[in-house]
BAVEX-817567 format. One line per field, with one value per residue (C-alpha): residue number from 0; x, y, z. Coordinates in steps of 0.25 Angstrom, whole numbers, always signed. Example, Ala and Ser with C-alpha at 12.3 -4.5 7.8 and 13.67 -1.06 7.14 Angstrom:
% BAVEX-817567
nr c(0, 1)
u c(+49, +55)
v c(-18, -4)
w c(+31, +29)
***
This chain:
% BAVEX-817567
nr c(0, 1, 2, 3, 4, 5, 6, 7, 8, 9, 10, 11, 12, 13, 14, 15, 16, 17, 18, 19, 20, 21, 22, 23, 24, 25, 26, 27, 28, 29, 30, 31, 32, 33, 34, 35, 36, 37, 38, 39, 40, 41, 42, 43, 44, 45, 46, 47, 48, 49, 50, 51, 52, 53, 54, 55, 56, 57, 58, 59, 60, 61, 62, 63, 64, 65, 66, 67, 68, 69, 70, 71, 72, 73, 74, 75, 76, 77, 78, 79, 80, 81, 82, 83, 84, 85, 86, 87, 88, 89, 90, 91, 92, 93, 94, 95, 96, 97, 98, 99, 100, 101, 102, 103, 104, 105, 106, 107, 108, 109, 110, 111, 112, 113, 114, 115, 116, 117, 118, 119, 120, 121, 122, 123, 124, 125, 126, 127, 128, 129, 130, 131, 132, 133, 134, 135, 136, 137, 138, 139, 140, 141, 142, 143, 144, 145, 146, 147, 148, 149, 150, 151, 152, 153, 154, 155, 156, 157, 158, 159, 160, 161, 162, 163, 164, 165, 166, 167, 168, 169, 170, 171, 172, 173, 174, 175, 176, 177, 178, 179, 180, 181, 182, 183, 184, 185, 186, 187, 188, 189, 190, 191, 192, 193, 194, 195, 196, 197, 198, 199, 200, 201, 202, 203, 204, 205, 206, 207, 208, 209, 210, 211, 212, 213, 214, 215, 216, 217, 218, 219, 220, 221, 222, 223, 224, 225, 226, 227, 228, 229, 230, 231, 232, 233, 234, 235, 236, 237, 238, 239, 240, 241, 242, 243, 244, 245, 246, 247, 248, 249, 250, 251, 252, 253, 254, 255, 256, 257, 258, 259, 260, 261, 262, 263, 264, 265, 266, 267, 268, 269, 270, 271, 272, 273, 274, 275, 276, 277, 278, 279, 280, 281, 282)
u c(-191, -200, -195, -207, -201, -187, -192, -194, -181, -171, -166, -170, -163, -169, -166, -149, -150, -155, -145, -133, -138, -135, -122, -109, -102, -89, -78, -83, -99, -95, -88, -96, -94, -102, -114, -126, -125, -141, -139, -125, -128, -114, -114, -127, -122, -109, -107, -108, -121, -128, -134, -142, -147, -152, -160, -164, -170, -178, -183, -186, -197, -202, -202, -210, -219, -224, -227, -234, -243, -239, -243, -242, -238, -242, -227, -229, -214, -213, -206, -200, -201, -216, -224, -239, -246, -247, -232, -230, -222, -211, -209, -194, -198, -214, -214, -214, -225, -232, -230, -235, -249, -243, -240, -257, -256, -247, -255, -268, -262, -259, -272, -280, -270, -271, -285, -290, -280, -286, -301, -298, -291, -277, -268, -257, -259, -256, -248, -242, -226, -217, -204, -207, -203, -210, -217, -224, -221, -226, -238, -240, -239, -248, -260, -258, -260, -272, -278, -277, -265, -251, -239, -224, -212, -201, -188, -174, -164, -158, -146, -154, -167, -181, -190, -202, -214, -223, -235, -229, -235, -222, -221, -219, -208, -197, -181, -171, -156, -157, -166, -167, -172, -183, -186, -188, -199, -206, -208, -210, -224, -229, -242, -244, -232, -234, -225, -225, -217, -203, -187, -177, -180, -194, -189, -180, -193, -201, -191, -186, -201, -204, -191, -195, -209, -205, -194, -204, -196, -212, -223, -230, -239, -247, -236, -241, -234, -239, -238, -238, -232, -220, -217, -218, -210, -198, -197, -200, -206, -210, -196, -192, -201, -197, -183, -185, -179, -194, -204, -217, -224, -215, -222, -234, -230, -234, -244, -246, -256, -259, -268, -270, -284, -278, -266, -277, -284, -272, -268, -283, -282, -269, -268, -259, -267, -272, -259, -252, -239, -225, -217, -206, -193, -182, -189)
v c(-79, -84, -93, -103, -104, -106, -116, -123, -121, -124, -134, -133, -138, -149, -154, -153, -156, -171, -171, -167, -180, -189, -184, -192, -195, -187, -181, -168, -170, -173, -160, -151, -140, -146, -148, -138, -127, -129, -143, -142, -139, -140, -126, -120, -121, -114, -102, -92, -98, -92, -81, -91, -101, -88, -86, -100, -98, -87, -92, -106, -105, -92, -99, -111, -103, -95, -109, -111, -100, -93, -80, -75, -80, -80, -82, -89, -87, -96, -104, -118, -124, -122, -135, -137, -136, -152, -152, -141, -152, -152, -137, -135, -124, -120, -109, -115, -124, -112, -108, -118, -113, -105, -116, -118, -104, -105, -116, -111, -96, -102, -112, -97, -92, -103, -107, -93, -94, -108, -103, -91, -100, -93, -104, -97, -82, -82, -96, -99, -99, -105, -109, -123, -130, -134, -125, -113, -117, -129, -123, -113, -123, -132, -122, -120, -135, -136, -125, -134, -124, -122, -117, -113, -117, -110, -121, -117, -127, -126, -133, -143, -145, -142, -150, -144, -147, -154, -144, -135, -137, -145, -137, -125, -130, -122, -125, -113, -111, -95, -88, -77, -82, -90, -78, -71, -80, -80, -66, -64, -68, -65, -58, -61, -67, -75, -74, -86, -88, -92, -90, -86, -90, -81, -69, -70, -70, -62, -51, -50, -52, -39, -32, -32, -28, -16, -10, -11, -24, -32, -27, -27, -41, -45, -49, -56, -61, -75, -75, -61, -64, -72, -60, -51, -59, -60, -47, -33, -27, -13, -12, -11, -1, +7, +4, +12, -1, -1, +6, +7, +4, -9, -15, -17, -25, -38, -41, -51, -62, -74, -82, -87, -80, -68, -67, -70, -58, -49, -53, -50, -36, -32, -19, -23, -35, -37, -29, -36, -41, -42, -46, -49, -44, -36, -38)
w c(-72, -60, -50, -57, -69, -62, -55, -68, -77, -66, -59, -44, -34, -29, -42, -43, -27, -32, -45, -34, -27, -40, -45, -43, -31, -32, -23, -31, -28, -14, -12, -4, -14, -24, -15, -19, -8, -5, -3, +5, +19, +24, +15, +19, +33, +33, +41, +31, +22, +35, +28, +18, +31, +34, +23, +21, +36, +34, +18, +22, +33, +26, +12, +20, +28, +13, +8, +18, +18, +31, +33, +46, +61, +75, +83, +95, +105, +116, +125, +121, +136, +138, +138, +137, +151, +150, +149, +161, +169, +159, +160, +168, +177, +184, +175, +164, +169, +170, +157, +151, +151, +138, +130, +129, +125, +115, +109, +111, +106, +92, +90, +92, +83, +73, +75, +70, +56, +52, +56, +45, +37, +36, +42, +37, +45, +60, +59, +73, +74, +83, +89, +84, +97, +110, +121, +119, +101, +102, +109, +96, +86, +93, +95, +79, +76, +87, +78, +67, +59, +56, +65, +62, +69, +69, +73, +77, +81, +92, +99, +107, +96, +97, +87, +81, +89, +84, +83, +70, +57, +49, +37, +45, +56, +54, +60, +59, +63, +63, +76, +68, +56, +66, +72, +57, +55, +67, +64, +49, +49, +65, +66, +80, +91, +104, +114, +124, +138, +134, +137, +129, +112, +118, +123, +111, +101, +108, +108, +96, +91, +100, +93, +80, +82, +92, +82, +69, +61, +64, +64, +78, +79, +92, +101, +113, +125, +133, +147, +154, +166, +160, +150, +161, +171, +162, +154, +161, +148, +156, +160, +144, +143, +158, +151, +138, +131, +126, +124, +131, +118, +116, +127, +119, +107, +115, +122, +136, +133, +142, +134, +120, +120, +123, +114, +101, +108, +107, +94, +87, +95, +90, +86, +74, +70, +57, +51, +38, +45, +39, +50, +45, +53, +45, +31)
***
């Protein structure tokens, strides 16, 4: 039997969540037992029902983002405490201020991306993703609606929240409690990733992006690396590879790109562009 048909002979829930609503007032209706365990959060939330707000994690963006249509990503990494160039005086420290220069990058990085989807009428290939929050992901976002398309954001609370910015298409504004399951999603459908100036929740990305690709759990994707300098200035890559901790050939998964321009140029010369991608991390 089809889950059509089902659909049709049973009871759903929606419908014995609005009888539980009208039944008598009780000491026994009160009890928390007798609650539906989809509706009893105090439930869902225990300690050891882990496992299933894991599940639910990964299946309800995925589930949403299939509606949708979604079919491929462009990830854009990047720092939350970037502002836009007209902002720079709000930036804590001058280096900052000097970054900010990335932010209309960003922006103008994913309306090139998106602007080319819409012109060939596949909204739903090459969609730009994000952190969801300010900086460098507000500037992905917005580039996407100055292209006149969608964007995704990615949410996660944290202990002092961030709210969504206000560039990500609604119906595709994500917020999740797991890292790992944000990070899962970032990846599953990335045919290119960007990679902006940034601190820690970068590095952390960026890495464990570059991880998968170099021990064969992803397919390798253009990977470019904003801001030459900064990379170079905070992470010695050729004394990895002097090391032996990586290999030579590891230093070129990725790529240094300064400009938006450039990055597009990067992407179209990629050596595995055009590949059918099915990145999706420990399938």
């Amino acid at each position: 039997m089809n889950s059509d048909v089902r659909s049709h002979t049973l009871r759903d829930s929606h419908q014995d969540m609005e009888t539980a609503r009208q039944i008598p007032d009780t000491p026994q209706t009160r009890a928390p037992s007798y609650k539906l365990a989809f509706t009893d959060t105090e439930f869902l939330t225990r300690e050891d029902l882990r496992p299933v707000r894991l599940q639910l994690e990964l299946l309800k963006p995925e589930v949403m983002m299939a509606e949708y249509g979604i079919e491929s990503t462009v990830v854009l990494f990047g720092g939350a405490r970037i502002p836009e160039p007209a902002k720079k005086d709000t930036a804590r420290t001058q280096t900052l201020r000097g970054l900010t220069k990335y932010y209309d990058e960003a922006r103008e990085f994913a309306r090139l991306v998106t602007a080319r989807s819409v012109r060939e009428g596949t909204q739903h290939t090459d969609v730009i993703v994000t952190g969801g929050g300010p900086g460098v992901m507000e500037a992905g976002n917005r580039g996407a609606q100055d292209a006149g398309g969608i964007s995704i954001g990615l949410n996660i609370v944290l202990p002092h929240e961030q709210a969504p910015n206000e560039y990500v298409t609604p119906d595709l504004c994500f917020n999740f409690h797991y890292f790992a399951i944000r990070k899962m999603h970032f990846m599953m459908r990335a045919s290119a990733i960007a990679v902006f100036p940034g601190g820690f929740g970068t590095l952390d990305e960026m890495f464990e992006a570059l991880t998968l690709i170099q021990t064969g759990r992803m397919k390798r994707v253009p990977f470019l690396l904003f801001g030459g300098d900064f990379w170079r200035s905070i992470i010695n890559w050729d004394a990895l590879s002097e090391a032996g901790t990586i290999s030579a050939q590891d230093l070129d998964l990725f790529r240094f790109v300064e400009t938006a321009q450039e990055a597009i140029e990067v992407i179209d010369g990629w050596e595995h562009r055009g590949e059918k991608r099915e990145n999706i991390p420990g399938r």
